[in-house]
C-alpha positions as CSV (number, residue, x, y, z in Angstrom):
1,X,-103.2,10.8,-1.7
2,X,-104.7,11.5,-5.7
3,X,-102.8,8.3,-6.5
4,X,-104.7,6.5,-3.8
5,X,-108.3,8.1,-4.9
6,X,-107.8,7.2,-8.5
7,X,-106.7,4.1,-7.4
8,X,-110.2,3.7,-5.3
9,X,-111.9,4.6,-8.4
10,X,-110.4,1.9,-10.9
11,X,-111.5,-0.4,-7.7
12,X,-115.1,0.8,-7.4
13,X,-115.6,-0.7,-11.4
14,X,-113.9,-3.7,-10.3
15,X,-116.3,-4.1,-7.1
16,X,-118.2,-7.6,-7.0
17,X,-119.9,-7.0,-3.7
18,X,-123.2,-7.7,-3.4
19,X,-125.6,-5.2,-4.6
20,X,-128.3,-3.6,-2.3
21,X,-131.6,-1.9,-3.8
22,X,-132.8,0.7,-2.1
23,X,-133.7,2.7,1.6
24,X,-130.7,3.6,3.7
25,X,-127.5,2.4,5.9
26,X,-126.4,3.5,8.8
27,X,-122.7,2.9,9.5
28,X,-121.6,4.1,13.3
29,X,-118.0,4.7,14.0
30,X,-115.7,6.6,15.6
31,X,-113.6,7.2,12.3
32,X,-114.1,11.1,12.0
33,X,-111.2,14.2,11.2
34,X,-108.2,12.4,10.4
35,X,-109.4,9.2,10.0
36,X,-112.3,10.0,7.9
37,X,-110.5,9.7,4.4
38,X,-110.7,5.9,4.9
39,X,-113.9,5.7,5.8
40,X,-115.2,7.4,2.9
41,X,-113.0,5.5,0.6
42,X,-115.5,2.6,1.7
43,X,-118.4,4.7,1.6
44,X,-117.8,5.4,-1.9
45,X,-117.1,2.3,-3.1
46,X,-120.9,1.2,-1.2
47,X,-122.5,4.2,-3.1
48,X,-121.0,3.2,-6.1
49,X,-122.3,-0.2,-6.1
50,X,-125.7,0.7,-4.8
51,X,-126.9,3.8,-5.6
52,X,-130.0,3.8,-4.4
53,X,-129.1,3.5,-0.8
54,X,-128.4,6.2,1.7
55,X,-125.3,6.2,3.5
56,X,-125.5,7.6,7.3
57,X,-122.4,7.7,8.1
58,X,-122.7,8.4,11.9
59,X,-119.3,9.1,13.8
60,X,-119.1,10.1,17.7
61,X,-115.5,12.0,17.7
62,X,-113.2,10.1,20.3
63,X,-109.8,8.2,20.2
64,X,-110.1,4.7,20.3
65,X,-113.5,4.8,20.5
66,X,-114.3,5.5,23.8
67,X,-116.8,7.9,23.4
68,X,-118.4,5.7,20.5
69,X,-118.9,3.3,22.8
70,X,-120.9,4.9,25.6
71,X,-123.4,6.3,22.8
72,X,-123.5,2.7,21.5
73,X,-124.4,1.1,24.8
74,X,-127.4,3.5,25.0
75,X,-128.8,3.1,21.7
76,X,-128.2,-0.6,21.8
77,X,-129.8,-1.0,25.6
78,X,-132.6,1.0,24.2
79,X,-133.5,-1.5,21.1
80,X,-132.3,1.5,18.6
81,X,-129.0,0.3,17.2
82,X,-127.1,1.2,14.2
83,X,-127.4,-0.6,10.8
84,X,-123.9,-2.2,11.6
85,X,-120.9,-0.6,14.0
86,X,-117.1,-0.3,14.5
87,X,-115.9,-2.7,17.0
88,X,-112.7,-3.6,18.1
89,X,-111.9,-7.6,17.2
90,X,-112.3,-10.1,20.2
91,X,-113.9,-9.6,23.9
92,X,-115.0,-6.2,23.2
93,X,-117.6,-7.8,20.5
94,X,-118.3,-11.1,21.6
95,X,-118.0,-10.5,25.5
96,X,-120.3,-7.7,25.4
97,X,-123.2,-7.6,22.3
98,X,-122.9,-11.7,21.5
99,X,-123.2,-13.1,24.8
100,X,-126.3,-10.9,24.9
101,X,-127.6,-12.1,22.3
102,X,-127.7,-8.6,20.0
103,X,-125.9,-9.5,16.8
104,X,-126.0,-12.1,14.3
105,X,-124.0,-14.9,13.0
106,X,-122.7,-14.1,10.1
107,X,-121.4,-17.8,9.0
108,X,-123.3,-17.5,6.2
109,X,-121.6,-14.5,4.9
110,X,-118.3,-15.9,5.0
111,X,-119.5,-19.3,3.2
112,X,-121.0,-17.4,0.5
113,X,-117.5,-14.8,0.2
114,X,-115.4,-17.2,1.0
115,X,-113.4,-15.9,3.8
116,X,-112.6,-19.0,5.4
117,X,-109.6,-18.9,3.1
118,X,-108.7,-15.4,2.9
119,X,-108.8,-14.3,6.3
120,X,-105.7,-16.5,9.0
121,X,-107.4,-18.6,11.1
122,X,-106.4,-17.8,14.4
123,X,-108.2,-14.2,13.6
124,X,-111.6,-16.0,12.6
125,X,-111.1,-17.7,16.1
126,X,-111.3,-14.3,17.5
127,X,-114.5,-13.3,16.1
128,X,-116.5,-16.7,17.2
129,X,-118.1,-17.2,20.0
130,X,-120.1,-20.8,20.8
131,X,-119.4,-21.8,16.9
132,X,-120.6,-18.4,15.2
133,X,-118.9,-15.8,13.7
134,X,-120.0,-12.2,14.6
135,X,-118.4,-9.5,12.7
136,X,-116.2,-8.9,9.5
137,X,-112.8,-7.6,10.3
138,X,-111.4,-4.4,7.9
139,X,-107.9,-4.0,9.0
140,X,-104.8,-5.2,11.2
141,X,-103.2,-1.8,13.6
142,X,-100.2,-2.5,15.2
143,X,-100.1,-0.9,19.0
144,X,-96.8,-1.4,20.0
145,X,-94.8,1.2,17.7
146,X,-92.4,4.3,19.0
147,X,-92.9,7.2,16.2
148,X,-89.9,9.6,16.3
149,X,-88.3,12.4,13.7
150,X,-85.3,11.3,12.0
151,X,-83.8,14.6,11.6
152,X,-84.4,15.8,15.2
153,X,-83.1,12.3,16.4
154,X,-79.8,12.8,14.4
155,X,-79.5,16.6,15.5
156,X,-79.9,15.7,19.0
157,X,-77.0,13.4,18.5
158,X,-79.3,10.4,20.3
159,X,-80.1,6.8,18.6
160,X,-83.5,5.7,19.0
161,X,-84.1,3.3,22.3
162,X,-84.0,-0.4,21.8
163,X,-85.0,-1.0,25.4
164,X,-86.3,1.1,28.1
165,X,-83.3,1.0,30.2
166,X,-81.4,2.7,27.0
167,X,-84.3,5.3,26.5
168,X,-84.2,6.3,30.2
169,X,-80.5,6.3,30.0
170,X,-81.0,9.1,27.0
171,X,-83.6,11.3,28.9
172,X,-81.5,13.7,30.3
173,X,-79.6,14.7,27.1
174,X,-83.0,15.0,25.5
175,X,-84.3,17.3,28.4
176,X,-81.8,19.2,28.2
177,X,-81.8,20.2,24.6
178,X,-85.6,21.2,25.9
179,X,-87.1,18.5,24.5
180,X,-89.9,16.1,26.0
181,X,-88.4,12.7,25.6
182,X,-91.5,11.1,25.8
183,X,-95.3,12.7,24.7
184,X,-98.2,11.0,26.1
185,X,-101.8,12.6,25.9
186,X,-105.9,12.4,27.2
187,X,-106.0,9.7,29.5
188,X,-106.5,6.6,27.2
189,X,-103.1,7.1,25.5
190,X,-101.0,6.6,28.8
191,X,-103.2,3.5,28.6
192,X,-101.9,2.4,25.4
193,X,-98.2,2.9,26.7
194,X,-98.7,0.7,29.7
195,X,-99.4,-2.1,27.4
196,X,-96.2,-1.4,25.6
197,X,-94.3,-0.9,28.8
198,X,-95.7,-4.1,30.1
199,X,-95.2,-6.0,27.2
200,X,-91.5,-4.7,26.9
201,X,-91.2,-6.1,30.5
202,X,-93.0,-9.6,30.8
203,X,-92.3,-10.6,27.2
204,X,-95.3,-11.7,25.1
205,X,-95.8,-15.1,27.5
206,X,-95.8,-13.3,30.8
207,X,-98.4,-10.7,28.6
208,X,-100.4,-13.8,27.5
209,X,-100.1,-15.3,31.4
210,X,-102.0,-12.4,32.7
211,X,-105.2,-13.2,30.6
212,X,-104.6,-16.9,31.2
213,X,-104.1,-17.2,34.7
214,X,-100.5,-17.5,34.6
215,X,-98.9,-14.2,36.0
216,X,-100.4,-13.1,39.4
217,X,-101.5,-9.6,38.8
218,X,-100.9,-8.9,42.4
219,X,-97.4,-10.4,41.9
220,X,-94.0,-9.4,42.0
221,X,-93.5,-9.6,37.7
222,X,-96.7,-6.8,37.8
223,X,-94.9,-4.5,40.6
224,X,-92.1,-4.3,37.8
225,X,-93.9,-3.5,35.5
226,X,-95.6,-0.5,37.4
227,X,-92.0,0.3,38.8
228,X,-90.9,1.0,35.1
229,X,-93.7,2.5,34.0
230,X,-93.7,5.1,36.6
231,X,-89.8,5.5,35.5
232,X,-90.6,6.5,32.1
233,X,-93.5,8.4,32.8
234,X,-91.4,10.2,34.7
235,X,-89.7,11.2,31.2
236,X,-92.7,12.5,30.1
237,X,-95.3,15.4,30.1
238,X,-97.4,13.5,32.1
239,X,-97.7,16.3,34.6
240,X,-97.5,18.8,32.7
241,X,-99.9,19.5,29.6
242,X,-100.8,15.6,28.7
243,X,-104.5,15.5,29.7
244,X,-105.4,18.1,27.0
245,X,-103.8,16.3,24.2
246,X,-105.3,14.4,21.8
247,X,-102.8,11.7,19.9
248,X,-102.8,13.5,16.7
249,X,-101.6,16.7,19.0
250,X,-99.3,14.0,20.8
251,X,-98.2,13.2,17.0
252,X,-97.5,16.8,16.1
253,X,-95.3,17.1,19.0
254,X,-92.5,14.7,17.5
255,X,-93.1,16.1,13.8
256,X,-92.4,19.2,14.9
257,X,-89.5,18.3,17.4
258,X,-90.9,19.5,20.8
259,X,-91.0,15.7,21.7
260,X,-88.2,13.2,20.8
261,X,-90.9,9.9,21.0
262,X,-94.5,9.1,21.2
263,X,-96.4,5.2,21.3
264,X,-98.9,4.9,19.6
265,X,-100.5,2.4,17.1
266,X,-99.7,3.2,13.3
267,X,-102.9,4.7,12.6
268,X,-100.4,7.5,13.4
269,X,-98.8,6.2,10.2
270,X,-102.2,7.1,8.2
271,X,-102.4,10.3,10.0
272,X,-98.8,11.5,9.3
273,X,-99.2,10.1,5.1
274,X,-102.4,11.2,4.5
275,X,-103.0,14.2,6.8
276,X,-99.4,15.8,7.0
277,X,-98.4,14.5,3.5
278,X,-95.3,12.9,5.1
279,X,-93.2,9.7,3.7
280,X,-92.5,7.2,6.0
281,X,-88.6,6.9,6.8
282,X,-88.5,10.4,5.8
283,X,-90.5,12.6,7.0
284,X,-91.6,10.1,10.4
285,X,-89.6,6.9,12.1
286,X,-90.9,4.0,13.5
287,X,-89.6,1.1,15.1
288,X,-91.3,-1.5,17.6
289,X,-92.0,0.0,21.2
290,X,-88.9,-1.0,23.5
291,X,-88.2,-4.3,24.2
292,X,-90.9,-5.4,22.7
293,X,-89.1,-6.1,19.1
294,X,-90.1,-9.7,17.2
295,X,-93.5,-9.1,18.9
296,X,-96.6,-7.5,17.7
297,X,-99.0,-6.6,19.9
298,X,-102.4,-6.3,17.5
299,X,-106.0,-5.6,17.1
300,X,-108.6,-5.4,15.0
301,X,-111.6,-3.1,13.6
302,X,-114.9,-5.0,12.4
303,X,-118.1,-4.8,12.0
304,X,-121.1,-6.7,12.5
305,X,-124.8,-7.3,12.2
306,X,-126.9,-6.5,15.1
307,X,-130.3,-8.1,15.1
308,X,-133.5,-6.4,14.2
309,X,-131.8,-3.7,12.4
310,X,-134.1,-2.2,9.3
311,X,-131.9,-2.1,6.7
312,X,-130.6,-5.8,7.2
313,X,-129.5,-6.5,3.3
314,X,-127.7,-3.4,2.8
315,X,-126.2,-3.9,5.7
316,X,-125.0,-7.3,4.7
317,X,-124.2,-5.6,1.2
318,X,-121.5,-3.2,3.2
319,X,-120.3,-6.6,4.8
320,X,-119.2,-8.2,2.0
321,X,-117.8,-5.2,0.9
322,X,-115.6,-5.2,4.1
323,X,-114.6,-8.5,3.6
324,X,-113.8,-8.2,-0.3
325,X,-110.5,-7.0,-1.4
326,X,-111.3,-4.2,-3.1
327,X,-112.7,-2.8,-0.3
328,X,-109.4,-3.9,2.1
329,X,-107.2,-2.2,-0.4
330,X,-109.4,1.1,-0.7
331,X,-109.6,1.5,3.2
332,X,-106.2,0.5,4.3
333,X,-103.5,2.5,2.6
334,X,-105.7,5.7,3.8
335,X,-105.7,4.5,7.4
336,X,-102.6,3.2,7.8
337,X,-103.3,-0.1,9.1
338,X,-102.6,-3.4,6.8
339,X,-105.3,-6.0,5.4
340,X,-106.6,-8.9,7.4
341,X,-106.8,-10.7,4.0
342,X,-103.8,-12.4,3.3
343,X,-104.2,-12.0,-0.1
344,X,-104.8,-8.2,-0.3
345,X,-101.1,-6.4,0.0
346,X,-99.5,-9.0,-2.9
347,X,-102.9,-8.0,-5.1
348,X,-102.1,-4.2,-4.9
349,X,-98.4,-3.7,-3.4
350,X,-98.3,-0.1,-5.2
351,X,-100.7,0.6,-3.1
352,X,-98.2,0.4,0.6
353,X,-96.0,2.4,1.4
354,X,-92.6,1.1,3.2
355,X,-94.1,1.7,6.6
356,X,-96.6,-0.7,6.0
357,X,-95.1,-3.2,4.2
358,X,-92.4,-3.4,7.1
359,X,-96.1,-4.2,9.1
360,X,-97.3,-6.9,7.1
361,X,-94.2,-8.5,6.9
362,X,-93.5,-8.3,10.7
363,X,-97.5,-9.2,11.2
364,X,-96.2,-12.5,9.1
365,X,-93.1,-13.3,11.2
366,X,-93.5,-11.6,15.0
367,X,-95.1,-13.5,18.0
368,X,-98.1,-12.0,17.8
369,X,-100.4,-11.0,21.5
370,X,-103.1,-9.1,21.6
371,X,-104.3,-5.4,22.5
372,X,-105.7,-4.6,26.2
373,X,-106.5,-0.9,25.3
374,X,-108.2,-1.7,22.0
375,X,-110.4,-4.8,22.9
376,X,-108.3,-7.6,22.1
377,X,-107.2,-9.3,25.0
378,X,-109.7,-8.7,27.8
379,X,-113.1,-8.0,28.2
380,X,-115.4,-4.5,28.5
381,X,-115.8,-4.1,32.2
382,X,-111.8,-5.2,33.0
383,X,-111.3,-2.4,30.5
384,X,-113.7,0.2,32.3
385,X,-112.2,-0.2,35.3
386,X,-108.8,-0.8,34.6
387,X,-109.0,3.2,33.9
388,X,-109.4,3.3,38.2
389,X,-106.5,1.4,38.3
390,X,-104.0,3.9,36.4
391,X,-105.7,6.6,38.4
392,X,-104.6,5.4,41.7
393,X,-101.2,4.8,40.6
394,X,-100.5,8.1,38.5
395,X,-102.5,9.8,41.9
396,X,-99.9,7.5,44.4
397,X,-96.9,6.2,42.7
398,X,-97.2,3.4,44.5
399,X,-96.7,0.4,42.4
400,X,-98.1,-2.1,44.8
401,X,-101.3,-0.5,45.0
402,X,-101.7,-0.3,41.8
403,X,-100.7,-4.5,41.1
404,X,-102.9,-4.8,44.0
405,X,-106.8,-3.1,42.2
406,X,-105.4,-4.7,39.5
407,X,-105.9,-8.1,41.1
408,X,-109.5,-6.9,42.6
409,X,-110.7,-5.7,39.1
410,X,-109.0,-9.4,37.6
411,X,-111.4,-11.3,39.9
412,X,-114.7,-8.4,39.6
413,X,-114.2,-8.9,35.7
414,X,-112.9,-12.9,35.1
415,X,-111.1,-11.3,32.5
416,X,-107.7,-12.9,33.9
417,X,-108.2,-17.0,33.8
418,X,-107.9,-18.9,36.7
C-alpha cells in the first residue's frame, strides 16, 4: 500500500493532464469504504494538478451502484446533475442518459488525448452511440472469478471446482466439515452469480445469443440454466443469513474459512490487497467461475460529461486525467481492476500484483462477453426488472416460471434482439 502511495506521488509530478483554474468539481460515485483508496488516488492526482479547484467527492454507499443510481436518476430528472458520474460501460450509459440527450460527446476529448490508439477498439465501440463517444473508461473488472482460501481448501482435503457438476459433487464434504460451500450475499450478488452460472452453462455464444436474439429466453437452454442455479444455490446460505451481507462480509467469510467459495468480480482482489493486506496466491485464490474458463465475462467504470453542468472545464480536466496513464496506473493497482489502456500495465508492471497480471493477460487472450449485472450487456429497465425475475424463482423454485418472466421482461425491455 506505502509502495503504491509513493508510487502515486512520483506520478502526480509526471501528470500532463490538462490543467483547470479555479471553482469546484463534483465527482459522484459509489466508490466509498473499501473502495475509496482508489478513488482518492485520482482525486489527488486532480488536486495536484489544479489546486485551485474544489474536489466534491460525492459517494452514495451501495454495491454495484445501485443505490447511486436511484439518487442519480433524481438529480438528473430534476436538471441538477453532478459535474461528471460513475457509470458502468455500455447500455447502462448510452441506453439511459445519451439516448436522452443528457451528456456530451466527448470525440473531441479523445482526438486531442489521443485515445483512439490507446484504448481497444471494440471498447470505444461500447461507449458510442449514433457516432459519439460518451464517457472515458477508468478500468477493466472481471465478474466471473471464484475467490477461495488456499489453506482452508488444502485442510479440507478438496480441489477447487473446475465445473459446477465437480463443485456440487464436493458440497457435502464441505458441509460437513461445517463449512458453507458457497457464500452469496444482499440481493444483487445472487445476481452476479446467475450470470456466472449461466455463462458456465450456455458458453459465451449461447450468453451472447440471449442479447442477440439467438437463445429463447423462454427456452429449454434457459430452463437449464435456472435448473442449475437453483442446484448450487442450494449449496449455499441463501436461506439462511445472505440477505444481510454485504460482498466484502461475503469476502470475509472465505478469508476466514466459514465459507469454502464466493463469485464475485476482482474488486474483491482490491479489497482483500489493499484492505486485508493479503497477497494474492497467498493469502486469497482465484480462478475463473466454473465452466466458464478461457472466457471473461467484463465490464467497465467511466465517466462522462453531462450537459449544462457548471464546472464544465474542470470537469473535462478530471477526464483527461481518467484517460491518461498516470491516472490508470494510480487508480488501478488500489482497486483491483486492470487498465483499459493497453499501454498502461507494460508502462508500470511493479505496480500489479500476480492476481492482476493473470487478468490482463487473460483479458488479452479469453473470449471475452459482457456483464448483465454491471451494465454491460443489456439495458436499465431489463436490469430493474430482471430483480422480479430472481424473486419469483428463489420465492418458487420453479425454473420455468422463472425462463418464462424472463421472456415477458425480454420483450417489455427489447433488451434481447429479435
Amino acid at each position: 500500500m506505502k509502495k503504491l502511495l509513493a508510487l502515486v506521488l512520483v506520478l502526480v509530478m509526471a501528470l500532463g493532464a490538462v490543467r483547470a483554474q479555479s471553482g469546484q468539481l463534483e465527482i459522484f460515485s459509489w466508490w466509498a469504504g473499501d473502495e475509496g483508496p482508489a478513488l482518492e488516488a485520482l482525486i489527488a492526482l486532480y488536486k495536484a494538478a489544479n489546486p485551485g479547484v474544489e474536489v466534491i467527492n460525492a459517494t452514495v454507499t451501495g454495491g454495484s451502484g445501485v443505490n447511486a443510481r436511484a439518487v442519480l436518476k433524481t438529480r438528473m430528472l430534476g436538471g441538477t446533475p453532478p459535474d461528471s458520474f460513475q457509470v458502468h460501460a455500455g447500455e447502462e450509459l448510452t441506453g439511459t442518459w445519451v439516448v436522452a440527450g443528457r451528456m456530451e460527446d466527448l470525440t473531441f476529448l479523445y482526438e486531442r488525448e489521443g485515445w483512439f490508439d490507446a484504448f481497444p477498439k471494440d471498447l470505444i465501440d461500447l461507449l458510442t452511440y449514433d457516432g459519439g463517444i460518451y464517457s472515458v473508461p477508468v478500468n477493466i473488472h472481471r465478474s466471473n472469478v471464484m475467490w477461495y482460501n488456499p489453506a482452508k481448501v488444502a485442510e479440507w482435503g478438496i480441489e477447487v471446482p473446475a465445473t459446477w457438476d465437480d463443485f456440487l459433487a464436493i458440497c457435502p464434504t464441505i458441509q460437513a466439515a461445517g463449512v458453507t460451500p458457497l457464500v452469496v450475499g444482499e440481493a444483487w450478488t445472487v445476481n452476479h452469480l446467475f450470470e456466472s452460472v449461466a455463462l458456465g452453462v450456455l458458453g459465451a455464444e449461447g450468453w451472447n445469443g440471449i442479447w442477440t436474439g439467438a437463445v429463447d429466453p423462454a427456452g429449454a437452454e434457459m430452463v437449464a440454466v435456472f435448473e442449475k442455479f437453483g442446484e448450487i444455490l442450494a449449496c449455499s446460505n441463501i436461506k439462511e443469513d445472505a440477505a444481510g451481507l454485504s460482498w466484502q462480509q461475503a469476502i470475509d467469510k472465505v478469508v476466514n474459512g466459514t465459507a469454502a467459495f464466493n463469485i464475485m468480480g476482482d474488486w474483491a482482489a482490491g479489497y482483500m490487497v489493499t484492505t486485508l493486506g493479503l497477497t494474492p496466491g497467498e493469502g486469497f485464490g482465484y480462478a475463473p467461475a466454473p465452466d466458464t474458463s478461457g472466457v471473461f465475462m467484463w465490464l467497465s467504470d467511466s465517466f462522462g460529461l453531462p450537459t449544462g453542468v457548471a464546472n464544465r472545464d474542470n470537469t473535462v480536466a478530471w477526464l483527461a486525467l481518467l484517460g491518461s496513464l498516470e491516472g490508470q496506473n494510480a487508480f488501478n493497482p488500489l482497486k483491483g481492476s486492470i487498465p483499459a489502456r493497453v499501454d498502461a500495465v507494460d508502462a508500470a508492471p511493479d505496480l500489479y500484483n500476480d492476481y492482476l497480471k493473470s487478468a490482463a493477460a487473460d483479458w488479452a487472450s479469453n473470449t471475452l462477453v459482457g456483464s448483465l449485472v454491471h451494465g454491460t450487456a443489456a439495458n436499465e429497465r431489463f436490469m430493474g426488472d430482471f430483480n422480479q425475475v430472481m424473486e419469483i424463482f428463489l420465492a418458487s423454485g420453479n425454473a420455468n416460471a422463472a425462463a418464462t418472466a424472463m421472456s415477458v421482461i425480454c420483450v417489455q425491455s427489447g433488451a434481447c434482439g429479435g
